[in-house]
Structures are given as structure tokens and as C-alpha cells.
N, C-alpha and C positions, 0 to 999 in steps of 0.2 A: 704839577709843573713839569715840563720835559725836560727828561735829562741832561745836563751838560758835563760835557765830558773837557780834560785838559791835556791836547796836545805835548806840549812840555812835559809835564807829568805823566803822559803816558809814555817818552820817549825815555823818562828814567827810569819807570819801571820796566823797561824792556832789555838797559842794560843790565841792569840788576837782574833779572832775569838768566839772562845769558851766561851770565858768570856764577850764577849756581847754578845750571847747569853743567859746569867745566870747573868744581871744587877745587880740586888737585894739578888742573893745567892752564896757567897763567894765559890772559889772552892779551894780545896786541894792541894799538893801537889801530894801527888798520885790520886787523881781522876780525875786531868790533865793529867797525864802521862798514862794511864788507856786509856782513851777516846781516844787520840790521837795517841795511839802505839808508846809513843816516851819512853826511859830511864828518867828514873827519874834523874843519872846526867846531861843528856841533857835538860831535863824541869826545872831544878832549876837552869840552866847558864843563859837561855831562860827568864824566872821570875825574877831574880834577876837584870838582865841590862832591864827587861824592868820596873822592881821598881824604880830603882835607877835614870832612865829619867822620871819617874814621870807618866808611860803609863799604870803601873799596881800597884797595891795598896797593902799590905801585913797587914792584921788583926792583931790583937794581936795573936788570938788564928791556926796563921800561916796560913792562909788562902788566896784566892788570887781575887782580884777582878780590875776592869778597875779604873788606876788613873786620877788624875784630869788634867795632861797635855791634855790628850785626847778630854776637854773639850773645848781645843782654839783650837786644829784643827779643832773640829768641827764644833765651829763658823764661822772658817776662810773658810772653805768649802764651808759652807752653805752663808755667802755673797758671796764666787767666784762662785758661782756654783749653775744655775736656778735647782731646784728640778725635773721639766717638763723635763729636760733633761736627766737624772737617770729616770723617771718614766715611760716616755712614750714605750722607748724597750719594757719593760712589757705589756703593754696594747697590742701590735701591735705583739707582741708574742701568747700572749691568742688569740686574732682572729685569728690571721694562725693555734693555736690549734683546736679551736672549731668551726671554720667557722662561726661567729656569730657576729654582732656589737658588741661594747665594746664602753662607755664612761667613763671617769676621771674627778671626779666633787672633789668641793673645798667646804667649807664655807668662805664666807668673807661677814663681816655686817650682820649677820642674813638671808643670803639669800645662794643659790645654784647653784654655777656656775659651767657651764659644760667645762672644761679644755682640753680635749682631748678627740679624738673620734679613733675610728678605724672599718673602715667598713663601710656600708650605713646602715642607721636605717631602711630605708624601701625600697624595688625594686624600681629603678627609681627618690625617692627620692632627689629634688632639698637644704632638707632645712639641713644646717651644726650643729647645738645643739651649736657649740666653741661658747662660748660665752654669751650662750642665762642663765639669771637667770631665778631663783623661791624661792619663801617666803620659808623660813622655817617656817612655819605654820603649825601645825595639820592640817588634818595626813602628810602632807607634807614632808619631811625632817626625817623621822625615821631612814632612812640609814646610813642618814650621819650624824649621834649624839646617834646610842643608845651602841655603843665602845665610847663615848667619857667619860663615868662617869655617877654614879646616879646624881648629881648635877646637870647636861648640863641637862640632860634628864627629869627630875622634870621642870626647866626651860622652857623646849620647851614645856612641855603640858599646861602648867600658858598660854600660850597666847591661846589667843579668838581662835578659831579654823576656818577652812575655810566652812566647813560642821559640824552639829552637831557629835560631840562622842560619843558612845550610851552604848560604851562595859567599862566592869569594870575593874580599873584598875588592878587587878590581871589577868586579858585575857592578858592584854600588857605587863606584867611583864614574864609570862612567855615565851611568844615569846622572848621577850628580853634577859632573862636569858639563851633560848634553840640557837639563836643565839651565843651569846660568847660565849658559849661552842664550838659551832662546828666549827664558824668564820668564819661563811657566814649566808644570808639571802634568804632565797629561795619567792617569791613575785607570788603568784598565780594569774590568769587571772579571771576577777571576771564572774558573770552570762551577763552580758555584752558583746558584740565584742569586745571590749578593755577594758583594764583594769583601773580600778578606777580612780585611782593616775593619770595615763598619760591622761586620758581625764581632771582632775583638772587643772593639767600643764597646758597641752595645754589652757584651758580657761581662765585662770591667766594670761598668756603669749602673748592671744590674739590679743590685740591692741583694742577689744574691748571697749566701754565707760562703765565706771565701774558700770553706774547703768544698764546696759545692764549682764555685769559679774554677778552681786549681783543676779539678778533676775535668771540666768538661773544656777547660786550655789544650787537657791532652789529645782532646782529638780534636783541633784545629791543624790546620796541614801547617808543616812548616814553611819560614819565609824565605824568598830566596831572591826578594826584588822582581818578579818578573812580572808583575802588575803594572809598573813603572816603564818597562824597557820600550824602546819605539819598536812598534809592528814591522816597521820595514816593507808596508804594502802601501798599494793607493784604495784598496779596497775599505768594506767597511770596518769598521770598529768598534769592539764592547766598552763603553766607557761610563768607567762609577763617578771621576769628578774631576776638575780642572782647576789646581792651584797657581797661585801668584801672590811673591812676597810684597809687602809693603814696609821702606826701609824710616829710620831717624834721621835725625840729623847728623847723627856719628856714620851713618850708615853702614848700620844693626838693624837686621829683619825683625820688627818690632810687632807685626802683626800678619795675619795669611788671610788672602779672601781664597774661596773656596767655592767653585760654580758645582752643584751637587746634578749631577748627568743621571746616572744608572738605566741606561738605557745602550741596547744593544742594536749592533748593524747598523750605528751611525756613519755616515757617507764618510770619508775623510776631509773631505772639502768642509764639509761644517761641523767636523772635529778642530779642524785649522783654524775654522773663522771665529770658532769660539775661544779656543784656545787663545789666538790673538788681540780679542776683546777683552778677556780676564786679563791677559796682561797689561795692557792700555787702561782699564782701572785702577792696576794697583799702582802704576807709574802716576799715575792722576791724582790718586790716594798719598801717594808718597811725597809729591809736591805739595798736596794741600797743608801738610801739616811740616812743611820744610827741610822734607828728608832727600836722601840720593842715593842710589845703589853704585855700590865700590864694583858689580857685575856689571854694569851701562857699558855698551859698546862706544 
């Protein structure tokens, strides 16, 4: 049978829509009907029945924002409803874009679970990441905690670090700061074949004997952030991977897709356009499962 679709009900879920986009900032009556190309009688019938079930909220000063019913569907959702299942389309979406592995990593317990993959990480490659952790330890876990709040992020540099830290903490603030701005993380390939960080993994991850691990920590170079820092050229660039948070409904970086690059003398031009692809999923990612990022311009 062909689909039919319902006018009406598409024009409700559009305000609905709109106002979760704009959690925290009350919208109008006209600045609904404005954005949306609807009549202002038809946006205030729209508002009104969905005030009066409790799905949108009306200010004193007339204004409109998401009501609290909204807040047990979401719950009720989010028990029926594995998040990995809303998320993954995304990830497996971005590889068919960029041709490129893609992982979906978590926090749970202090550590860095890899959730989902898409692609092979490396030609030939037998080894899956699903599953596999790592310490969130300096520098370890940057990605996946510096969208979470100055607090999380103060938190995670207090512990002992896995390699010395060498850079000031204003070098890391600013990457952090030029991150949520842009809402990705671009992770340079160090002087090294591989890049810093994944060789840390990797030896944490070893199965290694830990006084075996401890010993061969020592000669990894100290961290000092500049794997992270922007180039400042238009020229090409070594780049190990391309992250982007994906928030809750608290909006708490509750997960990191992670485009895995490792590939050097990429143009800048399709450093950017990936980069801003990985972003555009996790925003996609983050709506599916009814989140928003408190970093949204």
C-alpha cells in the first residue's frame, strides 16, 4: 500500500521539534510561526493542545518551551529502547559517507568501551575493538570527557597519569575550548608511525604483565596535547582520527563516534569536510535518542 502521510501531525511534530532544539530558551509565539512557515492561528491551536497535555510549557511572559509530560516518555523510551539501536544507523551511515572506519565508544566505570564499529580498522585486520576497554587515564580519554563539563574534566586530570604531562594547563584548555566550539576534535599523527594515544592503548590493553607494561610506559614520549592543537596551515595534514560527542537528554557526552583517519598529508580541505561530517552525525546521533548539547551554538 502507499504511504500516507498526516499533514497535521507532521505540523506537530515540527513544533515539537523546534523546541527541542532551543531546551533552555523559551520561544514565541511568533518566532514559532516564523521559523516554521506556519499561521500564527494555526501555531497557537498547535501550542495550546500541546500545553494543555502537558508536552509544551507556556511562560508567564507567553512564551513556549517543552513540558514535563515529555519527560516520562522519555524515560519510558529510554527503558524500551537499547540506545545502540538509534545510534548505530549513524555510525554505519558516516562510513558509507567517508569510506573510513568509525567506532562508538561509552564510559562506564572510569574506563572506555568501544560500542560499535563500522569498517575494518586496519586492511586485513582480524582484531573487533566491540568490546575491548581503556583507563580513562591521562591523556587517555580526552574525547570522551572534554563535552562532558569543566568538573568531569578537572576530575580526569587529578588522576596519576599514564605517561608524564609536561604541557601547561592553559595548552589543554585551549584545545578544549576550540573543540566545543566547533564540535569535533581533529587528533594529529604524532612524529611517530602511529599515533601516540593508539600505541598507549594498545599497551594497556596488551595482556602484557604489568611490570612488563610499567617499564615499556617509560619510553613513550611525554604528553603535552600537541596531537590535538590546530596546525594553523591550509596545507596538508597527518591525521590519526576525528572525534565528535554525542549528548543525553541531560546533556552529558554520553558516547564518542570516532572517524579512525591514520593517514598522513591529508589535504585540509578533506580534513574539514570530514571533520564536519563526523560532527553532523553525532548531532544526528544525539537527536535520535533525544539528547542536546549545552555546547549548540
Amino acid at each position: 500500500m502507499p504511504e500516507r502521510h498526516s499533514p497535521p501531525t507532521e505540523r506537530v511534530t515540527q513544533v515539537l521539534n523546534l523546541l527541542a532544539e532551543h531546551p533552555r530558551e523559551p520561544l514565541t509565539l511568533a518566532r514559532i510561526a516564523q521559523r516554521l512557515a506556519l499561521s500564527k492561528p494555526t501555531c497557537l491551536g498547535i501550542l495550546t493542545t500541546l500545553t494543555e497535555a502537558g508536552y509544551a510549557h507556556r511562560t508567564p511572559d507567553k512564551a513556549y518551551r517543552l513540558g514535563p509530560a515529555l519527560g516520562r516518555i522519555g524515560r519510558a523510551s529510554e527503558d524500551g529502547t537499547t540506545p545502540l539501536d538509534a545510534l548505530l544507523p549513524h555510525l554505519h551511515a558516516l562510513h558509507r559517507r567517508l569510506g573510513l572506519s568509525c567506532l562508538l565508544t561509552s564510559m562506564r566505570e572510569d574506563e572506555i568501551v568501544v560500542v560499535g564499529r563500522a569498517g575494518a580498522i586496519r586492511a586485513a585486520a582480524a582484531r573487533d575493538l566491540v568490546g575491548e576497554r581503556f583507563p580513562a587515564v591521562p591523556p587517555l580519554g580526552l574525547t570522551q570527557l572534554l563535552w562532558s563539563g569543566d568538573q568531569v574534566l578537572h576530575d580526569w586530570l587529578a588522576r596519576t597519569p599514564l605517561v608524564p604531562v609536561t604541557a601547561r594547563r592553559g595548552v589543554l584548555n585551549a584545545v578544549v575550548q576550540d573543540a566545543r566550539t566547533r564540535g569535533y576534535l581533529v587528533e594529529h599523527l604524532a612524529g611517530t608511525p602511529a599515533a601516540r594515544n593508539e600505541v598507549l592503548a594498545n599497551l594497556i590493553t596488551s595482556g602484557m604483565a604489568e611490570t612488563v607494561i610499567a617499564t615499556l610506559r617509560g619510553y613513550l614520549p611525554e604528553a603535552d596535547w600537541s596531537e590535538y592543537a590546530d596546525p594553523q596551515t591550509t596545507g596538508p595534514r597527518d591525521v590519526a582520527s576525528i572525534h565528535a560527542p554525542v549528548h543525553d537528554r541531560h546533556g552529558a557526552q554520553r558516547y564518542g563516534i570516532a572517524v579512525v583517519v591514520g593517514r598522513r598529508r591529508v589535504p585540509a580541505r578533506t580534513c574539514d569536510a570530514w571533520a564536519r561530517a563526523t560532527a553532523d552525525a553525532a548531532r544526528a546521533a544525539t537527536a535520535a535518542i533525544g539528547g542536546w548539547s549545552p555546547w549548540a551554538g
